[in-house]
N, C-alpha and C positions, 0 to 999 in steps of 0.2 A: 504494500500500500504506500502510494505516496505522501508527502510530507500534507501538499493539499488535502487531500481525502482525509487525510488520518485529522486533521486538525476538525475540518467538517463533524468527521464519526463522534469525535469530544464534545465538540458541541451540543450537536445534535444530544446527547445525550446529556448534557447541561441545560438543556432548555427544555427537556421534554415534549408539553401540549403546546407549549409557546410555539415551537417549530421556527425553522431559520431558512430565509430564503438568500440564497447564495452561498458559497465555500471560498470567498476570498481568504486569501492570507493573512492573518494579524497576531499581532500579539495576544495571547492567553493564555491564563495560568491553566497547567494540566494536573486534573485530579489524580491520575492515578502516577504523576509523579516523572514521567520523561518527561525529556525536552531540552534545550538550545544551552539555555541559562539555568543555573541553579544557583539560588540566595540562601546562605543558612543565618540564621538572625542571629546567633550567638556563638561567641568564645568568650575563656577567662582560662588564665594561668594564676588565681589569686589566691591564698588563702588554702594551698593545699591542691588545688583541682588542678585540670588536667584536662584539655578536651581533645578529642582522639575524631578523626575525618575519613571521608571516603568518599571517593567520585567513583560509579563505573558507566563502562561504554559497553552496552547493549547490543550493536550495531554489528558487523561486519566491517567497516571502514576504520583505520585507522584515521587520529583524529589530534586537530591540534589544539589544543585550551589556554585560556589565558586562564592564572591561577592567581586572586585578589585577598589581600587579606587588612581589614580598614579600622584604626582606632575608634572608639564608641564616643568620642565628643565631639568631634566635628566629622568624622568620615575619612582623614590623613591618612594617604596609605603607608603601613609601616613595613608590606614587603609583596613583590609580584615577581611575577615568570614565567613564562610560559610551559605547559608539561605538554608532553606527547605520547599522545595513550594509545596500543596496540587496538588490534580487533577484539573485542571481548575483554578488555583490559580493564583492572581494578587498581587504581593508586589510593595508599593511606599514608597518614601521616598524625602526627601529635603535636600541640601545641602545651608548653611548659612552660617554667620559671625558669629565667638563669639569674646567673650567679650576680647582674647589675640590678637586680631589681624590677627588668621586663620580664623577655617571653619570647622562647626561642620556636623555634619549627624543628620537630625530629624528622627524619625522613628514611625509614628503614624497607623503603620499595624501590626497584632497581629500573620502575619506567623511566623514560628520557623525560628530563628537565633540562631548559635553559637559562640558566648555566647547570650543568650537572651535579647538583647537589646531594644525591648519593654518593659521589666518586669522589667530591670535596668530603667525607667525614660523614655525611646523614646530619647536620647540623646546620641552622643557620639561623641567625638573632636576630629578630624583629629590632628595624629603624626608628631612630628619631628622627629624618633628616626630613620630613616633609612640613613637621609643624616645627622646627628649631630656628634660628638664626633667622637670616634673612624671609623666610617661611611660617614666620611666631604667627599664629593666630590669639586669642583671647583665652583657649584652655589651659592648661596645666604643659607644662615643660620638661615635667618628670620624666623618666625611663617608665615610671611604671604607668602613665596611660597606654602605651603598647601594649599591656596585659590583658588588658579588655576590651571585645569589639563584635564585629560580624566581618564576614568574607562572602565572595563571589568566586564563581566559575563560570565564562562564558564560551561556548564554542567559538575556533575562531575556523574553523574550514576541516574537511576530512583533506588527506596526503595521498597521492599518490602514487606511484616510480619508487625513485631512490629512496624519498622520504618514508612513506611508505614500508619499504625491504627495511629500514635503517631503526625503527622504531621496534618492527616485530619481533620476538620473543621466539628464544631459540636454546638448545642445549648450550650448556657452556663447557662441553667437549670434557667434563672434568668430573661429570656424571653426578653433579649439583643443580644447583637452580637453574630454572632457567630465565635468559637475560635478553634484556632488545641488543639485536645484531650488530649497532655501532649509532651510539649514544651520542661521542665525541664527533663526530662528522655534522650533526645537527648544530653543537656549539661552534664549530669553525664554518658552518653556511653562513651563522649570524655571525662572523669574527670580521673588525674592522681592518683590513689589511691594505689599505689604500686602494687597489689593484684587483681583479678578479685573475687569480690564477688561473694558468692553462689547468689543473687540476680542479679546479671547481671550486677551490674554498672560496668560502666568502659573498655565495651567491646570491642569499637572502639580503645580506647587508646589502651589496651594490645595487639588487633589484631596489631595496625600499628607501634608499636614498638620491637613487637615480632623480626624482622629479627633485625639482631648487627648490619650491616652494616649500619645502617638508622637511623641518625641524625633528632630527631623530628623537630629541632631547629637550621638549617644553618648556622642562622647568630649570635650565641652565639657561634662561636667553627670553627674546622677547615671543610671543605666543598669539599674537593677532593672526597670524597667515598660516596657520598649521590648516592642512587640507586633510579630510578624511578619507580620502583616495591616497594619499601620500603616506612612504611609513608602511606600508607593507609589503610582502611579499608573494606574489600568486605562482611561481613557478612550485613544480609537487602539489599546489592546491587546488583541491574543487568547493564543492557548495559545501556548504553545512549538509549532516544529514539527522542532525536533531540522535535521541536515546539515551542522552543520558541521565543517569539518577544518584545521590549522594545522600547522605547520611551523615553525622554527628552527634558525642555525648561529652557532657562534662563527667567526669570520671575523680572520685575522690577516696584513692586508694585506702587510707589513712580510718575513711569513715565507712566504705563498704558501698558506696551509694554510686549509683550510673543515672544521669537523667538524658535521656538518648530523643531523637527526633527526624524528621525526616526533611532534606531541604526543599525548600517553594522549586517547580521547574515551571519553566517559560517555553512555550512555543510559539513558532510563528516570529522569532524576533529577526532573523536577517535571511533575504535569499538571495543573495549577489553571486554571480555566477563563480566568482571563484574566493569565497569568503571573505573575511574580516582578520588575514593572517598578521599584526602587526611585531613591527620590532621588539624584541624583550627591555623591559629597564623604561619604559614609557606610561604613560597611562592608558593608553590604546589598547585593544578594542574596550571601551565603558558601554556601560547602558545607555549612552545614547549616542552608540557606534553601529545599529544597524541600519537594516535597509527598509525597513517597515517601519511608518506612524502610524497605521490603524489599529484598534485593538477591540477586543471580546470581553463584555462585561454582561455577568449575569447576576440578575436584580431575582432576588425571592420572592416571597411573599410580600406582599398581594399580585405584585405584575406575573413572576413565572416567565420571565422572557430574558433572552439574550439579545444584546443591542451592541454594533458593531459602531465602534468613535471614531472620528477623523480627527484625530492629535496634530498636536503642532511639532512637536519632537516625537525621536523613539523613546527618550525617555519620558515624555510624558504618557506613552502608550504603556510602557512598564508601571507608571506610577498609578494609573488608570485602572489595572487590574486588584491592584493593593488597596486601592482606595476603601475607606469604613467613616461615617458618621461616629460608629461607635462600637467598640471591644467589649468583650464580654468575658467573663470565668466565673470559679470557685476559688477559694481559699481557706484554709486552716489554721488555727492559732491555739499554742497554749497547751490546757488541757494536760491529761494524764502521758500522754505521748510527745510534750513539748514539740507541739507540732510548729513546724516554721514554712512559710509559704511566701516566694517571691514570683514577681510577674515580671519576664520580660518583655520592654515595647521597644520595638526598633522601626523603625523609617529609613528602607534602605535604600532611598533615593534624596533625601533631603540636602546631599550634599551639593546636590543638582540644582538647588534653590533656596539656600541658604549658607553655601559658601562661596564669595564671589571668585575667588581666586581658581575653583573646580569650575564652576560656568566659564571665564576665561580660556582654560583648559581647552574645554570641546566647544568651545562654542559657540555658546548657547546667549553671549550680549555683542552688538554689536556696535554701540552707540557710543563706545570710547575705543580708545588704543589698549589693551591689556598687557599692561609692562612692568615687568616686577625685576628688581634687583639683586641675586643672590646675597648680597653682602649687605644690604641693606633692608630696610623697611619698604612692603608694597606699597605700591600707591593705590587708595581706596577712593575715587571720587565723591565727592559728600552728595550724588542726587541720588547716587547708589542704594538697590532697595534690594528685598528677598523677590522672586517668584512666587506668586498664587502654585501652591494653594498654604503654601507656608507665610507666614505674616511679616517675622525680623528673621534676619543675619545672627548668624552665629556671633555670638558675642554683645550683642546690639545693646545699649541704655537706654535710658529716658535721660530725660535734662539733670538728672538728681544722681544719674549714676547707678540708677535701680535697673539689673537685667531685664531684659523684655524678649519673653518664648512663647511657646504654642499654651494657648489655656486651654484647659480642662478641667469637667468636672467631674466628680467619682459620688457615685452612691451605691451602699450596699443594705442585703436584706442577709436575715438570717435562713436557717435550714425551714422556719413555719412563716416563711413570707410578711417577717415582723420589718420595717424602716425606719430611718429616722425622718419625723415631720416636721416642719415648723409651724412653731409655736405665735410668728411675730408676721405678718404680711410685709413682703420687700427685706425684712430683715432675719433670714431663718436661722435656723440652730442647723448647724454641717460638723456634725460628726458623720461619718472618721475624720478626725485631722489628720492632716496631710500635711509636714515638714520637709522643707519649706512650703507654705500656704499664703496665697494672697491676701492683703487687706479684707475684712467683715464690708462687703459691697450694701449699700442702703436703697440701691433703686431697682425696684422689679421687674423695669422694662432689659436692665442688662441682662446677656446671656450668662453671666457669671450666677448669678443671682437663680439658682435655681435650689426653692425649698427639697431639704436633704439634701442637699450635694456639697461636697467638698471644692470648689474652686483652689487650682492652683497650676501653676506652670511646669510645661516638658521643656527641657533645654536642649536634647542631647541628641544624636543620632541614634546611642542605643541607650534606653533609660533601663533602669531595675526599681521596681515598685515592692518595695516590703512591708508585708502585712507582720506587726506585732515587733516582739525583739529580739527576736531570734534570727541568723544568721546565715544562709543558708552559700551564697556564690563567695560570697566573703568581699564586695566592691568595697575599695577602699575611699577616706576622702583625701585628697587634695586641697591645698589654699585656694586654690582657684575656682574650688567646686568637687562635682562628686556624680558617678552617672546612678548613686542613690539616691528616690527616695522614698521616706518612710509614714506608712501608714500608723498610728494610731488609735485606740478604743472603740475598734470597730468589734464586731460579731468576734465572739467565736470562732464560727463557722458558718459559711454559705457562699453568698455570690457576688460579684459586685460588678457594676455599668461603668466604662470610661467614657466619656460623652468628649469630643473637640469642638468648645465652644471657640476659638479665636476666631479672627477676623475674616482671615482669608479663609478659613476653615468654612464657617459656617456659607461665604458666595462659592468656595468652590474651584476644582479644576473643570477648565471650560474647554469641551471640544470644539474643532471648526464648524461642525455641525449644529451646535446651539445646546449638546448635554451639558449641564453642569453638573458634574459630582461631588459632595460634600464631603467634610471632612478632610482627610489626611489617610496619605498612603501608608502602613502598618503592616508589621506583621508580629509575630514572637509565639509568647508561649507563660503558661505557669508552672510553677516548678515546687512541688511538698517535699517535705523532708519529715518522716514520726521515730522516735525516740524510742526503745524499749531496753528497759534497765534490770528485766526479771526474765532474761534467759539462763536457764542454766547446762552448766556443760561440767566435765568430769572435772574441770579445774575451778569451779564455781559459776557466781551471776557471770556474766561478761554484757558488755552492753550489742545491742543489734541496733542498726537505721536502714531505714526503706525509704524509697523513695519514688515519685512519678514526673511524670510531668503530661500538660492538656496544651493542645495547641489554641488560641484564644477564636471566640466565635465571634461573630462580625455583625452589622447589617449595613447594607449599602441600600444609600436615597440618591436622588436628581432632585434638583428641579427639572421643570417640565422642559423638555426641547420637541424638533419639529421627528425626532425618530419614533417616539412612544410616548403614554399618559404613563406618569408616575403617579399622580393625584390620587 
């Protein structure tokens, strides 16, 4: 089946009675988990943990990946590369603590990477160098924001030929594992040698720098004329063929606990004839590097129908399928099992529209020069704003120096559908408290002002919401901040609503079409951890921990456009 079809057969079966008239190509998220792109919302190296990865290719085609890994406050990448995965091929890898206080990468799988980082050691330490120096944005400076974040994997083309034979997996004549046929000829395609030898090194390089226009190297220089055509490589490459699927857990040896998940997959994201192969060491190919702006979104109850968007970017076509009004879960607290329950929210596009420096990047503004000086301080134009559907810039004040982020509100119920009411009209009582929390709001027409709800602000790319006081990822704070935060004197136990009251939030990402979608793009998960201190074994009690984790439930609204009634 084709990549068409197959995209159709998903739908069609996302939409059910609704029915879908046409099988155009777009972006959509796939339920049963292939596809193009995979987003996993979470890592952490903190406090013990440990989270352990996996990508595999399904496919028959060998295949080339860009492999992204982004700190949780602003989206900085702290380390990328390209991997090169066989036919049927499965790469894993762990991310830990080292010895400065980040988080390094293990890598004890013999697929090709570029640069070979099996054959360097299995080893390699997540950067500072994108938020430091001349790169400072407004979060923390530490080594240990590297330790916390979310990562990407995006297909960048299947290989064929040499590339191809070079990747495959083969005895290693010594009647051990077996290993891709020649790993190192992949790093000297990409090796700068000035020259293309008669031998062939270097072939990628020369192909993806051939065109003038095309800064191998962004972020060394200025960034206005980078072409997305420019920068890659299509010799050995064909189209995408979509298949893949990936997995991750946080893993806390120490405690006995796995909270494991499965990552978001994307299809429909690029069909360029001979893919999105980009140079290593770049930020190329990004989510909004492919070849599609349309995208697949399916609205539940009451409509039941699938509605195809005409986006302005491909990254708004990814961000389009993420999009939610409002989150949903369970959580636990306390109790005979010192139960601890965190939620994570991550927004793994935001950096698309609320870091100016990443829009510059690919982009996505064009109404200045975007020129930054390694050695020195960006220049940030003062008309300079975030993108809908996000409100402020990472880092953003008010006149007083007070932060200004995404609001939101939280209300919860317990396990017998008990709430908190108010007690006062325009001025309610909002337990849970949520620290940090906004000013007690007095007027009823703002959306912050919503009796029971907790009003307070998300900052972060990837936040962690903790119910109660107990500890579960172990997120540290920072001077600067903290991607915690903490819930207070809520339930017990039950449920609770994340509602995105802000600004841009509530008008919306607006397709060309006339859809607007509410909210904010999201994804993550909740994560329990319970306690039991009355196991016994032949050497005594010993203590036991269990744990789960829930991927968070959604609902997505419009307002009305000219594709369908949402009303």
């Amino acid at each position: 089946m084709n990549r068409k079809n197959l995209t159709a057969a998903v739908l069609a079966g996302l939409a059910g009675v609704a029915g879908i008239a046409g099988t155009a190509q777009a972006v959509n998220m796939n339920p049963d988990g292939l596809g193009q792109v995979l987003l996993y919302p979470y890592y952490t190296a903190n406090d013990g943990n440990q989270t352990i990865l996996s990508v595999v290719n399904t496919t028959s085609n060998a295949k080339a990946v860009k492999v992204r890994f982004l700190e949780g406050f602003n989206s900085r990448e702290v380390l990328d590369f390209n991997l090169y995965l066989s036919e049927y091929d499965v790469w894993v890898a762990a991310i830990t603590a080292n010895d400065e206080g980040g988080a390094k990468l293990l890598i004890p799988d013999t697929s090709c990477t570029v640069p070979y980082l099996y054959a360097m050691g299995g080893e390699q330490d997540f950067l500072d160098l994108a938020f430091t120096g001349g790169f400072a944005d407004d979060g923390p400076q530490d080594m240990g924001r590297v330790a916390e974040g979310h990562f990407e994997m995006i297909e960048m083309g299947t290989l064929t030929g040499e590339a191809e034979k070079n990747v495959t997996h083969e005895a290693d004549g010594s009647g051990g594992m077996r290993v891709p046929h020649d790993c190192a000829a992949l790093t000297t395609w990409w090796t700068d040698f000035g020259v293309n030898p008669p031998t062939g090194e270097g072939i990628w390089y020369e192909e993806a720098v051939s065109n003038s226009d095309c800064d191998p190297y962004p972020l060394s220089g200025d960034i206005d004329d980078i072409m997305f055509e420019g920068c890659q490589a299509t010799e050995y490459t064909a189209r995408n063929s979509g298949g893949l699927f990936g997995a991750a857990a946080v893993v806390n040896a120490n405690q006995g606990t796995m909270y494991s998940y499965d990552a978001k997959a994307l299809q429909g994201f690029d069909d360029s004839d001979e893919g999105i192969h980009f140079i290593p060491g770049t930020i190329f190919p990004s989510l909004n590097s492919g070849s599609i702006d349309n995208s697949w979104v399916f609205f539940g109850v009451p409509q039941n129908q699938a509605v195809e968007l005409d986006n302005n970017e491909t990254v708004d076509a990814v961000s389009s399928v993420f999009m939610h009004d409002t989150i949903m879960n369970e959580y636990y607290t306390g109790g005979l099992a010192n139960a601890a329950t965190e939620w994570v929210i991550t927004f793994p596009t935001k950096n698309f529209y609320a870091d100016w420096w990443r829009m510059c990047e690919v982009g996505l503004v064009s109404e200045f020069d975007c020129k930054g000086d390694p050695d020195g301080d960006p220049v940030i134009p003062p008309t300079y704003e975030a993108r809908a559907p996000f409100t402020y810039l990472f880092g953003e004040v008010d006149s007083d120096d007070n932060p200004l982020c995404e609001t939101v509100s939280l209300k919860t119920w317990d396990r017998e559908e008990d709430t908190f009411m108010s007690t006062t009209p325009g001025n309610p009582i909002r337990p849970p408290v949520v620290s940090p929390s906004l000013p007690v709001c007095d007027d009823a027409d703002d959306p912050r002002c919503r009796p029971g709800e907790a009003p307070f602000q998300i900052c972060n790319e990837v936040n962690v919401l903790r119910f109660g006081d107990n500890a579960l990822f172990g997120t540290p704070g920072f001077d600067e901040g903290s991607l915690l935060l903490s819930v207070e004197d809520e339930f017990e136990a039950g449920w609770g609503r994340l509602t995105f009251t802000g600004a841009n939030a509530v008008s919306g990402l607006e397709a060309d079409n006339g859809v607007n979608l509410l909210g904010l793009p999201v994804t993550g998960f909740a994560a329990y951890k319970l306690e039991n201190g009355f196991v016994e074994s032949e050497m005594g009690t010993v203590q036991a921990y269990y744990g789960g984790l829930f991927g968070h439930k959604g609902n997505v609204r419009a307002t009305s456009g000219p594709e369908f009634d949402v009303d």
